[in-house]
C-alpha positions in Angstrom: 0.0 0.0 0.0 2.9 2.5 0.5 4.4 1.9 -2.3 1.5 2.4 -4.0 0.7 5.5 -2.7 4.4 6.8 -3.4 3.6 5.7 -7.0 0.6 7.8 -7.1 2.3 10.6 -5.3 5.0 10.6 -8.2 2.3 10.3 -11.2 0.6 12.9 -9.6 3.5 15.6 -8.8 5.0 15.6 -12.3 3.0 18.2 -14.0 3.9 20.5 -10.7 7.9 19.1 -11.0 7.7 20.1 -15.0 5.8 23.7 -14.8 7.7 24.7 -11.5 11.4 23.2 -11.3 11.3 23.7 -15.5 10.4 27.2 -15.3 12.3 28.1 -12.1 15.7 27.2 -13.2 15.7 25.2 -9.9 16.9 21.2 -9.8 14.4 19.6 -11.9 14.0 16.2 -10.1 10.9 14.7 -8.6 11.9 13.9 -5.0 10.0 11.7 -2.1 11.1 12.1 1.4 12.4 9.6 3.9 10.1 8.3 5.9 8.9 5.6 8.6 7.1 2.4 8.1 7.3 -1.2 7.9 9.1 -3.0 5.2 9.4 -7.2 4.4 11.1 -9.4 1.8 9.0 -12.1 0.7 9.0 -15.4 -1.5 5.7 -15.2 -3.3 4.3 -18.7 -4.0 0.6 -19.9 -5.1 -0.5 -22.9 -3.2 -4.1 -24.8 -2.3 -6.1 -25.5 1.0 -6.2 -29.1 1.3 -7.8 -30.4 4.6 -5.6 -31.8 7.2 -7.4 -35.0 7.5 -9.2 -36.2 4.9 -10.2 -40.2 4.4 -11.9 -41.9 1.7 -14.4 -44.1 2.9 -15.2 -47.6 1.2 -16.7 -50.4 1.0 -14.6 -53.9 2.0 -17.4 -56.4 0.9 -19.6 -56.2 -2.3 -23.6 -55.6 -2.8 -25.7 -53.3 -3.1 -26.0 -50.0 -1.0 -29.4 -50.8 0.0 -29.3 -47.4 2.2 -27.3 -43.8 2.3 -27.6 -42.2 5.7 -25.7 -39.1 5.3 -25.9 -35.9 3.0 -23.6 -33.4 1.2 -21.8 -31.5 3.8 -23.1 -33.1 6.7 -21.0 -33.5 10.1 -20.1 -36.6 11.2 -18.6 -38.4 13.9 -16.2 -41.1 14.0 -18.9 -44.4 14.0 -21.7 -43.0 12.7 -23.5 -44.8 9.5 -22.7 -43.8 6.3 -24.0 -47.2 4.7 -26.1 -49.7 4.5 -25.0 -52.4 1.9 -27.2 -55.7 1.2 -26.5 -58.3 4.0 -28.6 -61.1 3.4 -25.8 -62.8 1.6 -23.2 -61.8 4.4 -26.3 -63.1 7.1 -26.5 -66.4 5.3 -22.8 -67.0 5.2 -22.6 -66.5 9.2 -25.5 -69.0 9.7 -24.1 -71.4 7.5 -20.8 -70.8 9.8 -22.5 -71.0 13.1 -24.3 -74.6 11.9 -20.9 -75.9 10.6 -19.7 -75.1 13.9 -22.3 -76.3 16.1 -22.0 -79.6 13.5 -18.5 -80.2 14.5 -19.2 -80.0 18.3 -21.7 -82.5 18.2 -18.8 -84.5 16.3 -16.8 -84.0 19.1 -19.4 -84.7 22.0 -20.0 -88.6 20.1 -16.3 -88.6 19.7 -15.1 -88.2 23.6 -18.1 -90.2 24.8 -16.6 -93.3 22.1 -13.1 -91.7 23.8 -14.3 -93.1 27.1 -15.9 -96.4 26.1 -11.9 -97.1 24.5 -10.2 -96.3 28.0 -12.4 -98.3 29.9 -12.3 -101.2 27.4 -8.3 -100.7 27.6 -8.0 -101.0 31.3 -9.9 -104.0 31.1 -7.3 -105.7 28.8 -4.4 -104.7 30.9 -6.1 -105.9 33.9 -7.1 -109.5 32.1 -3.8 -109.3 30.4 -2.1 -109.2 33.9 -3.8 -112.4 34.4 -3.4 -114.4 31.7 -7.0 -113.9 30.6 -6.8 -112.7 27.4 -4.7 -113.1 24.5 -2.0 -110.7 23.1 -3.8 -109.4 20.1 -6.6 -108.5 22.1 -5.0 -106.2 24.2 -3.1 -105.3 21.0 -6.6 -104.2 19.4 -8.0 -101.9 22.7 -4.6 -100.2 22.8 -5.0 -99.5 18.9 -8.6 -98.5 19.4 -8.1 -96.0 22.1 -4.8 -94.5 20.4 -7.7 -93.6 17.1 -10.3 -92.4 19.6 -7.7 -89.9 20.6 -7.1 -88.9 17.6 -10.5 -88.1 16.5 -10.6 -86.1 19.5 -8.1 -83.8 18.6 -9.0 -83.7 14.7 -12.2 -82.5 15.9 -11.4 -80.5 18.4 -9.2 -78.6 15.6 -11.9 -78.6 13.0 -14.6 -76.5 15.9 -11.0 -74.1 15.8 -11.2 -73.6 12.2 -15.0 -73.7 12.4 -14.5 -70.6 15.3 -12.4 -69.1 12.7 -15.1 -69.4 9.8 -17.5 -68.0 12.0 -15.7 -65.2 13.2 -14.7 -64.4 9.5 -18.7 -64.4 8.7 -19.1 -62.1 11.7 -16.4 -59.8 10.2 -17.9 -59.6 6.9 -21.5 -58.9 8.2 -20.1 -56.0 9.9 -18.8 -54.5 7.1 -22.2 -54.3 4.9 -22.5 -51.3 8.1 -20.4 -48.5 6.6 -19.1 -46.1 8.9 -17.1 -43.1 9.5 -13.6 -43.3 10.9 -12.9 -39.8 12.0 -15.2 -37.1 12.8 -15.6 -34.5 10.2 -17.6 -33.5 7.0 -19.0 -35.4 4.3 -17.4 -33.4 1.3 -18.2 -35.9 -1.6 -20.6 -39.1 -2.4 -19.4 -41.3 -5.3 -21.6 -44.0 -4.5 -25.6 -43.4 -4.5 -27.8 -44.9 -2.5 -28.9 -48.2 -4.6 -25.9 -48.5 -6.6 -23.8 -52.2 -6.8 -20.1 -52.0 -5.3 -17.8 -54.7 -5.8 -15.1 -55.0 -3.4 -13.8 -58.2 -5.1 -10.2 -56.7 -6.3 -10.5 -53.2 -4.3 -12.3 -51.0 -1.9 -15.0 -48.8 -3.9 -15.2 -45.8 -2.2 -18.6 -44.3 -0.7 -18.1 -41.4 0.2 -15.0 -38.7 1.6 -14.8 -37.6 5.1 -12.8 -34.6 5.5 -11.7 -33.0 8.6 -12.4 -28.9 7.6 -11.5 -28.0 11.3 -7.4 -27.7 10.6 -6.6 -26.8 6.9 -3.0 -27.4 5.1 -1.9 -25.4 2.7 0.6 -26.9 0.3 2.3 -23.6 -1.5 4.4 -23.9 -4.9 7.8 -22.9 -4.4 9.7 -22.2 -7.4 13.3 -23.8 -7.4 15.1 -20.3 -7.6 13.8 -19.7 -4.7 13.6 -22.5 -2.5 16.9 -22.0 -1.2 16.0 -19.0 0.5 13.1 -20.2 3.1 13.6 -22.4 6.2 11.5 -24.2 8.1 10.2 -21.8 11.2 9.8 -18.8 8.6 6.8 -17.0 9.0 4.3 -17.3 6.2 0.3 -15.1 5.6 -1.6 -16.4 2.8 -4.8 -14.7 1.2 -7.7 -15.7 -0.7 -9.4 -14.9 -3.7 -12.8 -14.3 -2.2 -11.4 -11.7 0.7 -7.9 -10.6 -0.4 -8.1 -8.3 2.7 -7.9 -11.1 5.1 -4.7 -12.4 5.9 -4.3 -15.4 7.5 -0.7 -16.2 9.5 1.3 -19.3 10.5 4.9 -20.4 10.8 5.9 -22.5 7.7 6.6 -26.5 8.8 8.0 -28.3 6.5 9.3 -28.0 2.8 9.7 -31.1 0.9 12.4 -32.5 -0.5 11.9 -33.0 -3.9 9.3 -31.8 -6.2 6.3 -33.9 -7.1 7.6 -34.8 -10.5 10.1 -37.3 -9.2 7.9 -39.5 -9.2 7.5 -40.0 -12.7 11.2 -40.5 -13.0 12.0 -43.8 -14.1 15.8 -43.0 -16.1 18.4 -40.1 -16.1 17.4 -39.2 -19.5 13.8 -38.7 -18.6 15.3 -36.6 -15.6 17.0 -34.4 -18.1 14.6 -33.9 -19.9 12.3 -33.1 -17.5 14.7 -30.5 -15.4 15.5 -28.6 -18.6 11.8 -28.5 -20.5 9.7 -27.6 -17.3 9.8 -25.7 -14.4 10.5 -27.1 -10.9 8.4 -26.5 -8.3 8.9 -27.4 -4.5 6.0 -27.8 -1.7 6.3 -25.9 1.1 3.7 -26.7 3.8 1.7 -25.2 6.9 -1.1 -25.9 9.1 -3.9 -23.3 9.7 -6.8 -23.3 12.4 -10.3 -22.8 10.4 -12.2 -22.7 13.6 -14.7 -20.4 11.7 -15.2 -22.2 8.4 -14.5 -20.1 6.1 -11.9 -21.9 4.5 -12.6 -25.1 2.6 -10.9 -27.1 0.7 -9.2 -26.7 -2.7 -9.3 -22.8 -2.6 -6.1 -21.2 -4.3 -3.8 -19.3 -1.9 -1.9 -16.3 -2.8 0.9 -17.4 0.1 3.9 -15.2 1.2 7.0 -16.2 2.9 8.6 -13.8 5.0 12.3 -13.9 4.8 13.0 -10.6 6.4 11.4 -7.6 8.0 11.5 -4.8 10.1 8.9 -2.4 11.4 9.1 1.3 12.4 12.2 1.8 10.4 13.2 4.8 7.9 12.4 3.3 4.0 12.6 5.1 0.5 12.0 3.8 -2.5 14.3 1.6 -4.2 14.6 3.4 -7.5 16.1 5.9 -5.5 19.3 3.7 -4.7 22.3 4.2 -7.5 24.9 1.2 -8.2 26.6 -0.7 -5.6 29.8 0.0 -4.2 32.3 -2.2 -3.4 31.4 -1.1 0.6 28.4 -2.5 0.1 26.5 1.0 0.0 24.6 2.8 -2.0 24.8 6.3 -3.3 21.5 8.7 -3.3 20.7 12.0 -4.8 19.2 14.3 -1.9 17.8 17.6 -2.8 19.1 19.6 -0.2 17.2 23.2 1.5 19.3 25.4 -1.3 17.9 23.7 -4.4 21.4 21.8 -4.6 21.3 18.0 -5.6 23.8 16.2 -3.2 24.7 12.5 -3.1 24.8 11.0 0.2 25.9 7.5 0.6 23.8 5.3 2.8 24.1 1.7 4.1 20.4 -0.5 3.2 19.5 -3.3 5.3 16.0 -5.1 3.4 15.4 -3.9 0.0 12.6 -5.9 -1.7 12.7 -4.1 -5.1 10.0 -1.8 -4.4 11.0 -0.7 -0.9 14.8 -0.1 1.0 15.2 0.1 4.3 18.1 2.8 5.2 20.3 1.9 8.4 22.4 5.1 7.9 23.4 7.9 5.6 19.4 9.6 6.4 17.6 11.3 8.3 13.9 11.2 8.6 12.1 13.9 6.3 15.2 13.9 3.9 14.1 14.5 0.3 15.7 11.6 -2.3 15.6 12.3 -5.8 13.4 9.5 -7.7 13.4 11.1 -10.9 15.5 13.6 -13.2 15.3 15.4 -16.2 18.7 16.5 -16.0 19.8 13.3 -14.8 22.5 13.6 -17.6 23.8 16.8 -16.9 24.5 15.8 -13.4 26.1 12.1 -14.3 27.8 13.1 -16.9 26.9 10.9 -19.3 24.3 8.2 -19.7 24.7 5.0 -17.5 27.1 6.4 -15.1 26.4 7.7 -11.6 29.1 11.0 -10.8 28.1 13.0 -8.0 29.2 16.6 -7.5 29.1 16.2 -4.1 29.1 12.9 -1.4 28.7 13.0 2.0 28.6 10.0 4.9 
């Protein structure tokens, strides 16, 4: 805004710089004088809102969504119903479970109860066998008989696991003909309407997408020249189309390490190609509070990082500055209380091309020359800067 009003101010004092200084005989420049304000070097990047949580919810078995219990934009909490996909076929696999299981129990039941009859009828031939009462392959045949009662017990008693398992599985599957949401937040899209088929056979179909709108991230293009210059920590304001007043502040968290593009890298000569025929562009990323809602998701951002400022401090225009010397500072034409243009050499701290920040060399109120008609009577000659007079 300043240096739009010193714009305006210089448009606007040219006809009085042309009829007065012209006609005077005085200095005709076109001066502005030092004053106070704030100042701030920026990277300018363009970036989008993208909520900070944000799930796509989908469907893990297949049928048809026999019933849609949330709208467009409606808030949500983690468990509610979103869905309601067919289950008779899901219901009819767990009964079939439940009877296989229940099958194999009885299994085992008849199974330890012909368990018992084989111990008994063992001890029987160890006790007659003691005696001399029965005969070797008899005793042979009850030992044989009790080892494959045993057995049966425990091959049942692992099928009513596996049975457990089949059940459980069934139980599993029913439950997910209930869609429902995993976080709390706001139904932002439906891709599957209330009727339609999914099938879940080689992936999730998705139902709908659950964002969280309550902490927004923006995710800011910066370009590769200058990338090197911001840091995580950095302060960063962003504005956006619909109220370019309104800026909105946080503290810059992380900037990624390579551009999105890498991913589409699959040789070096494809990375040449790519690094020399299109511009390179590098995420930088930060979290903002949207308590009030009136950010959502996808809107551009107009987002600058701050690199430097200062606030209160003595600025003129940058145009004002001539060529650097090899000090470091900066000559300036001042128009001085006589009518006399001096140069004054001054040290700048921030100069963001439109603004320069003066640490010394000026005074408050000082009047720097901006413009000159007679800019090469006093230099000499075109393209070089000679002062008639320099002070420090």
């Amino acid at each position: 805004m300043t240096a739009l009003l010193i714009a305006i101010a210089a448009g606007g004092g040219y006809a009085v710089w042309h009829y007065y200084f012209a006609a005077s005989g005085k200095p005709a420049v076109l001066t502005v004088p030092v004053y106070r304000g704030n100042i701030e070097e920026t990277v300018v990047a363009t970036g989008a809102l993208e909520p900070k949580e944000i799930v796509s919810v989908g469907a893990q078995v297949s049928g048809r969504i026999e019933t849609l219990f949330v709208e467009l934009g409606q808030h949500v909490r983690a468990g509610d119903m979103i869905a309601q996909i067919d289950a008779r076929t899901r219901t009819n696999d767990l009964l079939t479970a439940e009877a296989s299981l229940a099958n194999v129990k009885a299994q085992l039941v008849a199974r330890q109860a012909s368990l018992i009859q084989a111990e008994q009828g063992f001890k029987r031939q160890q006790q007659m066998i003691a005696g001399q009462a029965t005969s070797a392959a008899e005793f042979e045949s009850a030992k044989a008989s009790l080892e494959a009662a045993r057995a049966d017990v425990r091959a049942l008693e692992a099928q009513i696991k596996a049975a457990e398992v089949a059940k459980a599985t069934a139980e599993v599957n029913l439950g997910y003909t209930r869609v429902q949401a995993p976080i709390n937040g706001v139904v932002v899209a439906i891709v599957t309407k209330q009727g339609q088929t999914v099938n879940a056979v080689q992936s999730a179909p998705t139902v709908v997408i659950i964002a969280n709108l309550d902490v927004m991230t923006v995710k800011a293009e910066v370009s590769e020249a200058d990338v090197i210059k911001v840091k995580e920590g950095m302060p960063v304001y962003f504005t956006v189309l619909g109220d370019p007043e309104t800026r909105f502040h946080a503290m810059l968290q992380q900037i990624e390490p390579a551009p999105e593009e890498i991913v589409n890298l699959v040789s070096s000569s494809t990375a040449t190609a790519s690094s020399t025929s299109t511009a390179i562009y590098y995420n930088a990323l930060f979290d903002i509070e949207n308590e009030q809602g009136r950010l959502r998701a996808l809107m551009t951002a107009e987002v600058s990082i701050v690199l430097a400022e200062a606030k209160d401090t003595l600025l003129i225009p940058a145009t004002a500055l001539g060529p650097r010397d090899k000090d470091g500072r900066y000559p300036v034409q001042v128009l001085q209380d006589n009518d006399i243009v001096a140069v004054k050499s001054v040290a700048v701290g921030i100069n963001n091309k439109v603004q320069a920040e003066i640490l010394e060399g000026l005074e408050e109120g000082d009047k720097v020359v901006v413009s000159s008609a007679t800019a090469a009577a006093m230099t000499g000659r075109s393209g070089s800067f000679r002062p008639t007079r320099m002070f420090r």
